[in-house]
C-alpha positions as CSV (number, residue, x, y, z in Angstrom):
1,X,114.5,70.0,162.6
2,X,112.0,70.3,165.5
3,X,108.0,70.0,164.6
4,X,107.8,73.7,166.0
5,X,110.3,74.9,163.6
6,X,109.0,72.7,160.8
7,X,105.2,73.7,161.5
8,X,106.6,77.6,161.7
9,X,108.4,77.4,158.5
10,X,105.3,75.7,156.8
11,X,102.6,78.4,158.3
12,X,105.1,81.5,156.9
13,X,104.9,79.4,153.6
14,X,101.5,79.1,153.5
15,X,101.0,82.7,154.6
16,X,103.1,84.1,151.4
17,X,101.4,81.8,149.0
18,X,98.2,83.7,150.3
19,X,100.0,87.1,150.5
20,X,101.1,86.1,146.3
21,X,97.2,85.6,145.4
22,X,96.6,88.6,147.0
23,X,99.1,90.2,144.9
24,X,98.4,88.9,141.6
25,X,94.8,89.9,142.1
26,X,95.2,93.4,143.3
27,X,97.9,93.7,140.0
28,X,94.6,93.0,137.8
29,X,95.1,91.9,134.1
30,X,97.9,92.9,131.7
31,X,95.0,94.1,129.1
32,X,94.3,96.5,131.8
33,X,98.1,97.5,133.2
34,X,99.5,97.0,129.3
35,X,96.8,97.6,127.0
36,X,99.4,97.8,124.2
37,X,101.1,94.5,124.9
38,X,99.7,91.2,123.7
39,X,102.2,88.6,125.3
40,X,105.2,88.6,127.1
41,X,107.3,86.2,127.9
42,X,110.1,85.3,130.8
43,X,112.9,82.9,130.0
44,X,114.3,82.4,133.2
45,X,117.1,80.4,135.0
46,X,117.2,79.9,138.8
47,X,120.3,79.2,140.5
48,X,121.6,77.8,143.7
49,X,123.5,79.9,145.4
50,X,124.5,83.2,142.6
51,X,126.6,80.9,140.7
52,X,126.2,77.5,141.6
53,X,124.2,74.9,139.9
54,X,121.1,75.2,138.0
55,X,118.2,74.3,139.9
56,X,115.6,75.1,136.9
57,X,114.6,76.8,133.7
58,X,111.6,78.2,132.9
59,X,109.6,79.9,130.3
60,X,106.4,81.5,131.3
61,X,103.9,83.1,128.9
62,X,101.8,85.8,130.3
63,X,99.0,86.4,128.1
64,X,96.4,89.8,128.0
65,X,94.2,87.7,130.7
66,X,96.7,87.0,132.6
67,X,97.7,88.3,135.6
68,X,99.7,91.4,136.1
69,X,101.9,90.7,139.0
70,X,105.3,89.7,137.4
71,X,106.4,88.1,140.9
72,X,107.9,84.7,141.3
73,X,108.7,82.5,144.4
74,X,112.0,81.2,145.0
75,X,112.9,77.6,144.2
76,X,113.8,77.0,147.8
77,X,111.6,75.1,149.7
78,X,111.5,76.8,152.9
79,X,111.9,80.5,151.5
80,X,109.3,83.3,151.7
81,X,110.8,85.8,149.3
82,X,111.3,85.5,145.8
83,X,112.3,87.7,142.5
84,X,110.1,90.3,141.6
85,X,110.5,91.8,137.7
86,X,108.1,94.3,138.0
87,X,110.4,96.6,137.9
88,X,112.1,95.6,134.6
89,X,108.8,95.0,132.7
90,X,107.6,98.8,134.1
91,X,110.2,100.3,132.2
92,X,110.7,98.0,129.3
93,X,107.1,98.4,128.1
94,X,107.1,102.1,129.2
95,X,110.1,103.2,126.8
96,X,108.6,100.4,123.9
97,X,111.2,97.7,124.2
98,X,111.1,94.2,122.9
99,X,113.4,92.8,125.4
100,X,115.5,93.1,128.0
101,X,118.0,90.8,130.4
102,X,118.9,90.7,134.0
103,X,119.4,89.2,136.9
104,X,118.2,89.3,140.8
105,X,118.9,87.6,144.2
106,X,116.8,86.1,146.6
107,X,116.5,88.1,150.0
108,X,114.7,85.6,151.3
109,X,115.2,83.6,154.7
110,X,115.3,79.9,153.9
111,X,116.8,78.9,157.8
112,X,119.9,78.1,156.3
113,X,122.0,81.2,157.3
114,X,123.2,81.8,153.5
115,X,122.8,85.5,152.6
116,X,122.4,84.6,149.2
117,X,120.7,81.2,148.6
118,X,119.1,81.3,145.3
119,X,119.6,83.6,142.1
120,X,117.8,83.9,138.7
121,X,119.0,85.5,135.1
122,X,116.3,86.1,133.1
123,X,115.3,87.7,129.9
124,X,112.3,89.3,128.9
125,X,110.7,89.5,125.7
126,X,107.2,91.8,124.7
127,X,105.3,91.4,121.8
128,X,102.9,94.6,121.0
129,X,99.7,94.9,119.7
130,X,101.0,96.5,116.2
131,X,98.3,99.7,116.6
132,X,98.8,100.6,119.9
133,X,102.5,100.1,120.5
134,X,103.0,102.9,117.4
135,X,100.0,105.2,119.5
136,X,101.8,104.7,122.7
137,X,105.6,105.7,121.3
138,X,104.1,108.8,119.1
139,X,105.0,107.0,115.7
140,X,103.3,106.2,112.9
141,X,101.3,103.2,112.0
């Protein structure tokens, strides 16, 4: 690889780890996005390729200080996408769910050429605060 490539790739990294703080701190806190919600957790698998071999699992816990922006990097090094479950956690926690599983593709460019270079399955699990989850799906307590 040619240092201008190399110093390009790493400047368009460094630029989306920036662009990600932005993001988490513009989401603000899950006490404030999901007042009712007092953990959720990700289990989630990333995989080379859609099928290929596992590159990782993790489990991450995100907590009522934590950050709001459910938006994770891809695995490959010279990637500037990643996998955001947003989405998925929007609606789960907006129709009361505990959990929910899916699965997403990186769009990403990593200079490879591969239209598809990494993959996660995931599953999410919420755990509600017991009074608020019943206010915020009209039941009783």
């Amino acid at each position: 690889m040619k240092r201008g490539e190399l110093a390009r790739r790493q400047a368009s990294r460094s630029s989306r780890t920036i662009e990600l703080s932005k993001e988490r701190l513009e989401a603000g806190l899950l006490l404030e996005k999901f007042p009712q919600v007092s953990q959720i957790t990700i289990l989630a698998t990333y995989y080379y390729d859609r099928t290929g071999p596992v590159l990782m699992v993790q489990t991450v816990n995100i907590f009522p200080n934590s950050s709001a922006c459910f938006h994770f990097q891809c695995p490959k090094k010279d990637c500037t996408h990643g996998f955001d479950l947003s989405p998925d956690i929007v609606e789960l926690v907006g129709k009361g769910g505990k959990s929910a599983r899916g699965s997403a593709a990186c769009g990403g460019d990593n200079g490879a050429g591969s239209p598809v270079h990494a993959s996660i399955s995931y599953e999410i699990t919420v755990q509600y605060n017991s009074l608020n989850r019943h206010k915020k799906t009209g039941q009783k307590a």
